[in-house]
N, CA, C and O atoms as CSV, one atom per row, in Angstrom:
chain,resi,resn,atom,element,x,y,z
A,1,UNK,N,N,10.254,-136.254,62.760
A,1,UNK,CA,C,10.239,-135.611,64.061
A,1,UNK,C,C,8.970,-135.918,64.842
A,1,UNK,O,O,8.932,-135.641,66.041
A,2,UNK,N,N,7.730,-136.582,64.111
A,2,UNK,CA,C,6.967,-136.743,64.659
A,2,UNK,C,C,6.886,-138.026,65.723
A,2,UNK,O,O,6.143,-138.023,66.705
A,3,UNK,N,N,7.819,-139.176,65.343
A,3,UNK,CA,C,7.418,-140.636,65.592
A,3,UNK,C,C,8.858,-140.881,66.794
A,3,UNK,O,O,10.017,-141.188,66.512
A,4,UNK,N,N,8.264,-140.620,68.119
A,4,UNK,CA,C,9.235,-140.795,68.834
A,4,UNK,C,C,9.009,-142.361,69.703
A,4,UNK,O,O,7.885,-142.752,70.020
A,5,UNK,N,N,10.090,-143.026,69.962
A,5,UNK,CA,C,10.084,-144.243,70.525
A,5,UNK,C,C,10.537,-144.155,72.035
A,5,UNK,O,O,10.551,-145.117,72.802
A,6,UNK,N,N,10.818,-143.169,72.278
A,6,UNK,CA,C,11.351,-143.025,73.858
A,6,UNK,C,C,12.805,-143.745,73.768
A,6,UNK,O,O,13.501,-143.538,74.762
A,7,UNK,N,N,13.207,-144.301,73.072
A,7,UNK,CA,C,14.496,-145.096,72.977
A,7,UNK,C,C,15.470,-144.478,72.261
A,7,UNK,O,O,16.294,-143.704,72.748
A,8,UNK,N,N,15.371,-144.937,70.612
A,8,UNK,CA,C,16.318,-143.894,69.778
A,8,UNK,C,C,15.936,-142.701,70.170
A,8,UNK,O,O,16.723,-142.124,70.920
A,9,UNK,N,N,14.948,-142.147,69.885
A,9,UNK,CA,C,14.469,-141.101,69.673
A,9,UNK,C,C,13.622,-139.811,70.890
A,9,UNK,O,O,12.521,-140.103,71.358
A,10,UNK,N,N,13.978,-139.104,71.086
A,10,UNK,CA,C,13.076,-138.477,72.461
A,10,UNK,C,C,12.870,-136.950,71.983
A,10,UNK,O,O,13.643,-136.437,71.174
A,11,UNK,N,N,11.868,-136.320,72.491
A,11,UNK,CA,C,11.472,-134.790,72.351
A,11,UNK,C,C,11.089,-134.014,73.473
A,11,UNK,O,O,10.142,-134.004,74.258
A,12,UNK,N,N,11.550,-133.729,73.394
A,12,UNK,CA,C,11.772,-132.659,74.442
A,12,UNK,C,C,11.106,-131.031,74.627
A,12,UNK,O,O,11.986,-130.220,74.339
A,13,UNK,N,N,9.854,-130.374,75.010
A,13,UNK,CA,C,9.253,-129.123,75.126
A,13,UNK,C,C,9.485,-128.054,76.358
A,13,UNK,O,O,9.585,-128.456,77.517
A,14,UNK,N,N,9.563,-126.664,76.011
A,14,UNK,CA,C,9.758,-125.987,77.003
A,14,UNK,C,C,8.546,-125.178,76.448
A,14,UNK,O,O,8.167,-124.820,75.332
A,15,UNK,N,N,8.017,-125.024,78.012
A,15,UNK,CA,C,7.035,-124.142,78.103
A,15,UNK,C,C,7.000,-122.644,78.262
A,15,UNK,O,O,8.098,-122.344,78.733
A,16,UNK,N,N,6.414,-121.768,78.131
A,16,UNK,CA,C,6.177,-120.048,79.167
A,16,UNK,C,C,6.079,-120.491,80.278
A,16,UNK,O,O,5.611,-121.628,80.314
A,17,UNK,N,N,6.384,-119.962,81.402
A,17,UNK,CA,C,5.993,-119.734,82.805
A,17,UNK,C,C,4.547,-119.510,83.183
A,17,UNK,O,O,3.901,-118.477,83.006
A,18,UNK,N,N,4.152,-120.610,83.716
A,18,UNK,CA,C,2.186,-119.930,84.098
A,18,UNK,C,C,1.565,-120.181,82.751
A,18,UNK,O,O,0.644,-119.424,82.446
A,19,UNK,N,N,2.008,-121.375,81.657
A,19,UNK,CA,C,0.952,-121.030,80.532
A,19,UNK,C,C,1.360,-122.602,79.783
A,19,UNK,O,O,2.292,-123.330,80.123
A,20,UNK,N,N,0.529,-122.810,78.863
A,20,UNK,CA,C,0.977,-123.750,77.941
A,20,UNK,C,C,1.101,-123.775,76.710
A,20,UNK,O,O,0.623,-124.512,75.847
A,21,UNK,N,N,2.394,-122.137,76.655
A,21,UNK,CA,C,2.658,-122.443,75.327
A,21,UNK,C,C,3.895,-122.594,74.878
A,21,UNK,O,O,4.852,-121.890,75.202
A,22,UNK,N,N,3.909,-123.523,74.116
A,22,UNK,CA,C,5.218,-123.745,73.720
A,22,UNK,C,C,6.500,-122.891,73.220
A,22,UNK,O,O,6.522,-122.525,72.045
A,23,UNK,N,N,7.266,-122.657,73.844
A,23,UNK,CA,C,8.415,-121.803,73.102
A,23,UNK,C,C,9.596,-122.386,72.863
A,23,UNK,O,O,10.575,-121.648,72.971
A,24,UNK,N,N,9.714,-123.098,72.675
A,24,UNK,CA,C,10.858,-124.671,72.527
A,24,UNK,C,C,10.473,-126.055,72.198
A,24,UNK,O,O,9.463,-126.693,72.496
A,25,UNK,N,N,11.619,-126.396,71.447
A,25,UNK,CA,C,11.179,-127.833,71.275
A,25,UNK,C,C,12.754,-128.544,70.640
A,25,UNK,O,O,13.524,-128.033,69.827
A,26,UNK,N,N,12.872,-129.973,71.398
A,26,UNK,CA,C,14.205,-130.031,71.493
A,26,UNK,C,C,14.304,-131.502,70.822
A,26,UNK,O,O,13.521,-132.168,71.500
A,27,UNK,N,N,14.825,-132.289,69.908
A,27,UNK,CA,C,14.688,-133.348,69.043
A,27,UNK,C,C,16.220,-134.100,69.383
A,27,UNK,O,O,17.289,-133.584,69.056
A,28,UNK,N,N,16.135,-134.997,69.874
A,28,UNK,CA,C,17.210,-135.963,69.203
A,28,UNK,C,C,17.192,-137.375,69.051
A,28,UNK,O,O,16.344,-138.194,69.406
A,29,UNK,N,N,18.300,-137.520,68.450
A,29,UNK,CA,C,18.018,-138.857,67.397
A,29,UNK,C,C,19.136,-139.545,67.718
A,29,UNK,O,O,20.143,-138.856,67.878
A,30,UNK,N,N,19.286,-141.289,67.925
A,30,UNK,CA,C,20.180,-141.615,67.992
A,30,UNK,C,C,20.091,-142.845,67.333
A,30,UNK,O,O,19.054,-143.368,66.925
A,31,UNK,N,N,21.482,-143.378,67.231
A,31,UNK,CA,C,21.769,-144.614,65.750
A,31,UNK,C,C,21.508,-145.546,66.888
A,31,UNK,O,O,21.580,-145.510,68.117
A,32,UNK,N,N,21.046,-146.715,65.605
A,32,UNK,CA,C,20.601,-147.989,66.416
A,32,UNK,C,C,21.680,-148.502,67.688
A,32,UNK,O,O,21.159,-149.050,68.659
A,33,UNK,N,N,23.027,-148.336,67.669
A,33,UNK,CA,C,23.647,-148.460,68.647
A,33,UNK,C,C,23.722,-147.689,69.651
A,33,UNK,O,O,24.383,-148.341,70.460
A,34,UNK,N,N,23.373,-146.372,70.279
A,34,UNK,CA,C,23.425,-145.950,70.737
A,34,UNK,C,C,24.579,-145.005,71.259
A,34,UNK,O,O,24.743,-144.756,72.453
A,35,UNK,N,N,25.369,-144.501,70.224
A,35,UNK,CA,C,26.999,-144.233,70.443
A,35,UNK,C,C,26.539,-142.866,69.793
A,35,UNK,O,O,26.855,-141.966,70.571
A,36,UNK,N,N,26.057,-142.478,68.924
A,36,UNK,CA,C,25.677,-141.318,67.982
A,36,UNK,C,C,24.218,-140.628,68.219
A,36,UNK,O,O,23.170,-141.273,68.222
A,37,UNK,N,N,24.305,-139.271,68.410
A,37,UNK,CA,C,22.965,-138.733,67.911
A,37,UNK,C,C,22.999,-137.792,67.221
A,37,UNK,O,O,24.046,-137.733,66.577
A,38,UNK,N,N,22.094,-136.741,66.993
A,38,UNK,CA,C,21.605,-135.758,66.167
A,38,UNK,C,C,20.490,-135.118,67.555
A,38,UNK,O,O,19.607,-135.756,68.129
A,39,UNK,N,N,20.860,-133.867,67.767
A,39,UNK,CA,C,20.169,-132.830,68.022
A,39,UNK,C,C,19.748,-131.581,67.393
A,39,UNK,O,O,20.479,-130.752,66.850
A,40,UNK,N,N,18.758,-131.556,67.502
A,40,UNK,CA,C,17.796,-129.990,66.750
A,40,UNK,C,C,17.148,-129.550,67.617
A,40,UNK,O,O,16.462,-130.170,68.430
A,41,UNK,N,N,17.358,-128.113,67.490
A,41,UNK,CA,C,16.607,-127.379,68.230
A,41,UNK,C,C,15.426,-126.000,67.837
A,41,UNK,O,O,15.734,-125.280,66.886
A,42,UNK,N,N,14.371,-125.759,68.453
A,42,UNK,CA,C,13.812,-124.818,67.775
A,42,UNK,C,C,13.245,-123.767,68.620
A,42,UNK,O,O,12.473,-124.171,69.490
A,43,UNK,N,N,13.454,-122.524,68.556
A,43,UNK,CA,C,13.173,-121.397,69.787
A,43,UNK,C,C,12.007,-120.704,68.866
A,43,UNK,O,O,12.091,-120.497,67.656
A,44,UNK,N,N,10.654,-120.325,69.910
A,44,UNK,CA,C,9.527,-119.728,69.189
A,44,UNK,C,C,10.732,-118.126,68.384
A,44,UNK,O,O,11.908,-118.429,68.587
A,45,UNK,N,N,10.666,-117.282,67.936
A,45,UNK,CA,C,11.142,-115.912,67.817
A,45,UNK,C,C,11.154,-114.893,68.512
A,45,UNK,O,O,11.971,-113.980,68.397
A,46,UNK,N,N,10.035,-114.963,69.489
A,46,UNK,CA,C,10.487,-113.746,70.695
A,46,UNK,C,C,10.489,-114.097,71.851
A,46,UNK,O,O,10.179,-113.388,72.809
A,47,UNK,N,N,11.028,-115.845,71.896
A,47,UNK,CA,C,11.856,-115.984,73.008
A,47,UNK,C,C,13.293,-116.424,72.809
A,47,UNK,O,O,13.854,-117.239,73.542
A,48,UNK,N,N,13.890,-115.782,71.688
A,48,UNK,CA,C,14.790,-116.079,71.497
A,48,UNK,C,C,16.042,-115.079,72.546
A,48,UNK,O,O,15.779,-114.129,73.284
A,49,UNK,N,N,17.075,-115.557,72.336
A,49,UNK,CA,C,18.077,-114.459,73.267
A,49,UNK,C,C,17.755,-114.564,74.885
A,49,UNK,O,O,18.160,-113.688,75.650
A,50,UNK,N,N,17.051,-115.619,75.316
A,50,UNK,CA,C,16.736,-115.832,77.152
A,50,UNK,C,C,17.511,-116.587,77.326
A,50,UNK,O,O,17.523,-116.722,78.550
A,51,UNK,N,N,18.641,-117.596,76.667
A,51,UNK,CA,C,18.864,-118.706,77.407
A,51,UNK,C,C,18.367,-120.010,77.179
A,51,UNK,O,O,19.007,-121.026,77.452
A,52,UNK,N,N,16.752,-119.993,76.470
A,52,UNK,CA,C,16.389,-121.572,76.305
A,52,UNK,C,C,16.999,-122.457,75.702
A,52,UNK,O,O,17.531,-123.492,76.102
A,53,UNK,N,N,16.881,-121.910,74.498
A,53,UNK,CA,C,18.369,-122.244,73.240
A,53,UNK,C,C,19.252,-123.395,74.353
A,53,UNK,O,O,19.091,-124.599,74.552
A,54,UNK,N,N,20.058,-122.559,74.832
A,54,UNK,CA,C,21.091,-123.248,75.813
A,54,UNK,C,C,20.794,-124.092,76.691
A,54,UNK,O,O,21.441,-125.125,76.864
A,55,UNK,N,N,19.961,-123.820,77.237
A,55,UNK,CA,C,19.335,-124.647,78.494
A,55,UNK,C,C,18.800,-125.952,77.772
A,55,UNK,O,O,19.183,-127.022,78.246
A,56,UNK,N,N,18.103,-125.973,76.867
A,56,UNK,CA,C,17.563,-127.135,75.713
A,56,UNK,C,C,19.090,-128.057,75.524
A,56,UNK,O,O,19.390,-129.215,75.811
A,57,UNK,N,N,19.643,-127.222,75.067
A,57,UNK,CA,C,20.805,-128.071,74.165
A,57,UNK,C,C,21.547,-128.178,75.554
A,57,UNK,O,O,22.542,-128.801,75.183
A,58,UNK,N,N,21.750,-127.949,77.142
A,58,UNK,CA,C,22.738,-128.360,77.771
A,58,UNK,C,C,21.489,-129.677,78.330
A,58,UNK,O,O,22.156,-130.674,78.605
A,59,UNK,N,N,20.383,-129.884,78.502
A,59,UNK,CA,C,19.314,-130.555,79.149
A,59,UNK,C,C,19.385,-132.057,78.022
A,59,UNK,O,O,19.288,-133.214,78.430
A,60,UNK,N,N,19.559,-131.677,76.683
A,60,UNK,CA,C,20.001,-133.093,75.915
A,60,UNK,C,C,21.362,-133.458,75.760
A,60,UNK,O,O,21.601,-134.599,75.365
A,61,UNK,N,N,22.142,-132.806,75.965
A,61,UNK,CA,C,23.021,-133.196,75.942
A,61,UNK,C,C,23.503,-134.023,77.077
A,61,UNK,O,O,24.258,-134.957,76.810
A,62,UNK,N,N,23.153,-133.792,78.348
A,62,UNK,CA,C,22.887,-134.433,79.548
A,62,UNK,C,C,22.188,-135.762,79.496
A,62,UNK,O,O,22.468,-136.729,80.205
A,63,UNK,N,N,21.175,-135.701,78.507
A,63,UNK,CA,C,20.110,-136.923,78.492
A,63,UNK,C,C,21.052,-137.867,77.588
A,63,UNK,O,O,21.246,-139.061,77.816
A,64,UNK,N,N,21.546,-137.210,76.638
A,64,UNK,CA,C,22.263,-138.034,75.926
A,64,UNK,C,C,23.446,-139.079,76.362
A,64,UNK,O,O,23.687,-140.278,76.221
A,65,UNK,N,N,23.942,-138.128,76.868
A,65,UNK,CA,C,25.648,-138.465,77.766
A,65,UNK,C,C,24.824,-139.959,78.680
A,65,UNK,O,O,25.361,-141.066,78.658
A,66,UNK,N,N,23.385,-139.677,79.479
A,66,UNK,CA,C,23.331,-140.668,80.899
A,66,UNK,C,C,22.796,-142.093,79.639
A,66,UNK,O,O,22.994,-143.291,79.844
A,67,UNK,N,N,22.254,-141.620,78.653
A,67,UNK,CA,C,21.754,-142.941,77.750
A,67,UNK,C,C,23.027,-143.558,76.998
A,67,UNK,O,O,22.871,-144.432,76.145
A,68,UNK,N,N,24.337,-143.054,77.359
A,68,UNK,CA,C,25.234,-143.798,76.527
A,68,UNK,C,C,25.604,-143.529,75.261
A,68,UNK,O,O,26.129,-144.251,74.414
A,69,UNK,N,N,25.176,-142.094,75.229
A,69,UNK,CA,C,25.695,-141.460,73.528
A,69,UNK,C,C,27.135,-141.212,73.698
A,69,UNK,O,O,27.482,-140.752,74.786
A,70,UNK,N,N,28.042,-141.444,72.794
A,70,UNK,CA,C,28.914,-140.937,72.895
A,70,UNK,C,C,29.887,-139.586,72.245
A,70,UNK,O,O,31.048,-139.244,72.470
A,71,UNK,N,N,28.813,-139.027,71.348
A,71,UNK,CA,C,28.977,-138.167,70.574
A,71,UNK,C,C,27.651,-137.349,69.946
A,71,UNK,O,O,27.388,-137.997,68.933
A,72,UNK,N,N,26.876,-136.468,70.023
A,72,UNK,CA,C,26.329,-135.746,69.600
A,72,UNK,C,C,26.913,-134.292,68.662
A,72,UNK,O,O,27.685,-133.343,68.802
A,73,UNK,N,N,25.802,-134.969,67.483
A,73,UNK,CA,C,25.609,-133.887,66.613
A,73,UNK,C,C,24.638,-133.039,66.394
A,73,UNK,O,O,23.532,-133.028,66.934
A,74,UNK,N,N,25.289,-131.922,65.148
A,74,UNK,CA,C,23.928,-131.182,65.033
A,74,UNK,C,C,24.537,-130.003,64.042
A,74,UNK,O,O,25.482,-129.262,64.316
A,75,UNK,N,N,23.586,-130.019,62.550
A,75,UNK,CA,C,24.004,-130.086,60.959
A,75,UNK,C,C,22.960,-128.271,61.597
A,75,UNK,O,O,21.962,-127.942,62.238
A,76,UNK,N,N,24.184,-127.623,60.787
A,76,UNK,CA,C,23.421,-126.310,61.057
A,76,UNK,C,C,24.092,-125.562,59.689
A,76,UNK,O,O,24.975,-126.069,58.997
A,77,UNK,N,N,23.360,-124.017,59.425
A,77,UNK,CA,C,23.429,-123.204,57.840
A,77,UNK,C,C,24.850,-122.482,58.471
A,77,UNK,O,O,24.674,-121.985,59.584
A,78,UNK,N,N,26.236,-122.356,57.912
A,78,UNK,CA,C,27.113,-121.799,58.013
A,78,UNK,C,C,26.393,-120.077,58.525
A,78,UNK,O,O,26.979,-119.187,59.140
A,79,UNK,N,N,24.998,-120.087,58.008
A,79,UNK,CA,C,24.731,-118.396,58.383
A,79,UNK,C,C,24.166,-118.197,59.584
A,79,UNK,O,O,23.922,-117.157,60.195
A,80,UNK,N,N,23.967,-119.468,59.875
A,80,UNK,CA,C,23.636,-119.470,61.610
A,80,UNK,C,C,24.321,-119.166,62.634
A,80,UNK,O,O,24.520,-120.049,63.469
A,81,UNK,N,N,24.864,-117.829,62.837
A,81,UNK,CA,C,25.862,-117.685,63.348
A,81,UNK,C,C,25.991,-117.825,65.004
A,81,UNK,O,O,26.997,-118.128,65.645
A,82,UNK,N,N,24.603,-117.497,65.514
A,82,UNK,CA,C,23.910,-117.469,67.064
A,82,UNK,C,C,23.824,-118.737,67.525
A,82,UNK,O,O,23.792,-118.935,68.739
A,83,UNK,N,N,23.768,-119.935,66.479
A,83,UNK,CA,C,23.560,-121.204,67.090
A,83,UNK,C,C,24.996,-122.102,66.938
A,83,UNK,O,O,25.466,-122.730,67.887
A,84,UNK,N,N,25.639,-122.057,65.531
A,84,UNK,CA,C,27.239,-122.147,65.812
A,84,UNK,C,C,27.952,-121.705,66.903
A,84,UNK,O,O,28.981,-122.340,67.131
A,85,UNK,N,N,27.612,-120.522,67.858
A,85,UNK,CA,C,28.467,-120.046,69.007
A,85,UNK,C,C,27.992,-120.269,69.826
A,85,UNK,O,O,28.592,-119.921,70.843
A,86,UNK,N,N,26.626,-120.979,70.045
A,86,UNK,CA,C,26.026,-121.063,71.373
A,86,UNK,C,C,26.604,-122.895,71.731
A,86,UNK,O,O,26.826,-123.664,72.666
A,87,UNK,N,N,26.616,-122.826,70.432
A,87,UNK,CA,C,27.052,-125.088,70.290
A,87,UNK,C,C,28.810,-124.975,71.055
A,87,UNK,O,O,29.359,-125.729,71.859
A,88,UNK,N,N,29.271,-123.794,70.428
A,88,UNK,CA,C,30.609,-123.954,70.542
A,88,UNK,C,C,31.076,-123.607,71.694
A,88,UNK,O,O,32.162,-123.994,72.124
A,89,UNK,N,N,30.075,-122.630,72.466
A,89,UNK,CA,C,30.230,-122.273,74.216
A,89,UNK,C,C,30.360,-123.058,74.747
A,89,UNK,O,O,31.095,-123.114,75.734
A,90,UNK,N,N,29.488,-124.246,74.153
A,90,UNK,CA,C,29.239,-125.678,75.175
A,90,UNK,C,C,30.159,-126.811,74.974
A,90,UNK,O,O,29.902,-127.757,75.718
A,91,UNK,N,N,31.149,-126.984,74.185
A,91,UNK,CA,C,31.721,-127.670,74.095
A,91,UNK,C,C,31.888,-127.910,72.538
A,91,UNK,O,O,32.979,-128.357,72.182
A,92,UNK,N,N,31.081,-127.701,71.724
A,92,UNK,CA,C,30.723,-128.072,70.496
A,92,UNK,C,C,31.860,-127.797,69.525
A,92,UNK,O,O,32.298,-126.652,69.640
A,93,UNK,N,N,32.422,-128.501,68.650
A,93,UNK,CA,C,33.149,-128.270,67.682
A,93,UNK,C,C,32.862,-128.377,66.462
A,93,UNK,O,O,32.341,-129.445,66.142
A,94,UNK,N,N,33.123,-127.199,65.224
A,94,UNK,CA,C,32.613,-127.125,64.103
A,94,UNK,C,C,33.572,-128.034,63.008
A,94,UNK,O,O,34.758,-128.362,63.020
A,95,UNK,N,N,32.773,-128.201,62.337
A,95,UNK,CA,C,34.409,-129.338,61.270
A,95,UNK,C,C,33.273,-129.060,59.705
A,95,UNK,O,O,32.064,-128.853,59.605
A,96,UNK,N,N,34.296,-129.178,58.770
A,96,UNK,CA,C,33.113,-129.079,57.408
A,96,UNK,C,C,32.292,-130.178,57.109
A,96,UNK,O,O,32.670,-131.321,57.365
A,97,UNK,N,N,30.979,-129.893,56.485
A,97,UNK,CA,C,30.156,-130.670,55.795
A,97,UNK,C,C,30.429,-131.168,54.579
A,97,UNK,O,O,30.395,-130.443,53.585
A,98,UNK,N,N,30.778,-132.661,54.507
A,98,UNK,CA,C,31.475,-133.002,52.825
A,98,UNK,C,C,29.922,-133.166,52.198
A,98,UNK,O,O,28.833,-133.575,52.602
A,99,UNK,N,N,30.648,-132.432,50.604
A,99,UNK,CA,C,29.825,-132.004,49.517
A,99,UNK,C,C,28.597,-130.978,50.004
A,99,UNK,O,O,27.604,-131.055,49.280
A,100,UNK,N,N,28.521,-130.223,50.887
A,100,UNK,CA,C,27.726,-129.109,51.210
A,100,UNK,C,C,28.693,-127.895,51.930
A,100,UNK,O,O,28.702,-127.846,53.160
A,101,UNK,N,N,29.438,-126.999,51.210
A,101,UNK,CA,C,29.713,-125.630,51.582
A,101,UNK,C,C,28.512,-124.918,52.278
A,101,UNK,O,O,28.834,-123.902,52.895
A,102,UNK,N,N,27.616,-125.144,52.292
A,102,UNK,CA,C,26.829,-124.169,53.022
A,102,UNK,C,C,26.438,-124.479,54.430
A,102,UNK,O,O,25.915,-123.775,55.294
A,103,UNK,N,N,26.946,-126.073,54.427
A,103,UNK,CA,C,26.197,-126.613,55.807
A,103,UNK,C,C,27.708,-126.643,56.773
A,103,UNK,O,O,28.842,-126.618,56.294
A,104,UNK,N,N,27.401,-126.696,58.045
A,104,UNK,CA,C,28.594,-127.246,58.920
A,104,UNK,C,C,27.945,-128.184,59.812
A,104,UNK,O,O,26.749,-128.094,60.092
A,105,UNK,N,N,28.756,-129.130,60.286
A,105,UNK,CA,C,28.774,-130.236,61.315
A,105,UNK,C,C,29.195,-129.559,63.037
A,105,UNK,O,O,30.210,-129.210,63.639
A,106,UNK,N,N,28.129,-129.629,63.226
A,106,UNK,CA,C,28.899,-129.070,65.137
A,106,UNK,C,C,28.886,-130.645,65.946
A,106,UNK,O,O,27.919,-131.405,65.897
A,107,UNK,N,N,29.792,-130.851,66.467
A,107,UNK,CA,C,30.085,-132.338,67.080
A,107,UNK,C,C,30.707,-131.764,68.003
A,107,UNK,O,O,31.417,-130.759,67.971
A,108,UNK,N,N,30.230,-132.875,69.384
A,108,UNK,CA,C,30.734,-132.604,70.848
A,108,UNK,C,C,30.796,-134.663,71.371
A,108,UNK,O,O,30.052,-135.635,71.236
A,109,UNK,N,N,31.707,-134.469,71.773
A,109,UNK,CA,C,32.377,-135.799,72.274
A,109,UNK,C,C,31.752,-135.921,73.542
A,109,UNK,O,O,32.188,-135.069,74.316
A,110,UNK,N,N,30.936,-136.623,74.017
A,110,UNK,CA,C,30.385,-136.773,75.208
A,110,UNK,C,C,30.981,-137.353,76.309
A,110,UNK,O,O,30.419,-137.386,77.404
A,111,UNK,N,N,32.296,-137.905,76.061
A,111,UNK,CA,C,32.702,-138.948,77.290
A,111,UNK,C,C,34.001,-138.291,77.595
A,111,UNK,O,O,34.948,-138.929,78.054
A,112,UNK,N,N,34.050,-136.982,77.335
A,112,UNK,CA,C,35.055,-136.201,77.873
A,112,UNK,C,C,34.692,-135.165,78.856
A,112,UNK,O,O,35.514,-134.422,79.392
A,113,UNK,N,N,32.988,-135.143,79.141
A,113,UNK,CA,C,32.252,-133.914,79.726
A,113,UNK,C,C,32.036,-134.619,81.056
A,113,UNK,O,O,31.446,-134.044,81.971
């Protein structure tokens, strides 16, 4: 997460209002072709429940879609239940993780949005 190329790879920060501190931070990853990525997201804890969450994940998903992704992912804990429904508001569809019961796959088709 550290080694971004601006190409595959981009990161993305949201700030406080009036300050510089970080309360977001938005990761994605894409395969050498450019058809696939991986998004992660991370909300400080008491800015959770505003919206950034969403706003993050609709702001890459956007970045993704104009760079030619055609599918974004994003591997989350079946107990995540706030971020499974916030993926799935947006379009996101859950499908199982082979050989991990605990994990799920949220995938959103980009060239249908």
């Amino acid at each position: 997460m550290t080694k971004v190329d601006h190409v595959t790879t981009e990161h993305f920060l949201a700030f406080s209002g009036g300050s510089d501190a970080i309360i977001a931070a938005a990761l994605v990853a894409c395969d050498p072709s450019m058809t696939k990525a991986e998004v992660a997201i991370s909300v400080r804890a008491d800015d959770k429940h505003k919206g950034v969450g969403w706003e993050m994940l609709r702001h890459v998903a956007r970045y993704a879609q104009a760079h030619g992704v055609k599918t974004l992912e994003s591997l989350e804990s079946r107990e995540n239940h706030e971020a499974i429904e916030l993926e799935q508001e947006q379009g996101f569809v859950a499908v199982p993780y082979p050989d991990d019961p605990t994990l799920v796959l949220i995938r959103k088709d980009l060239r249908s949005t």
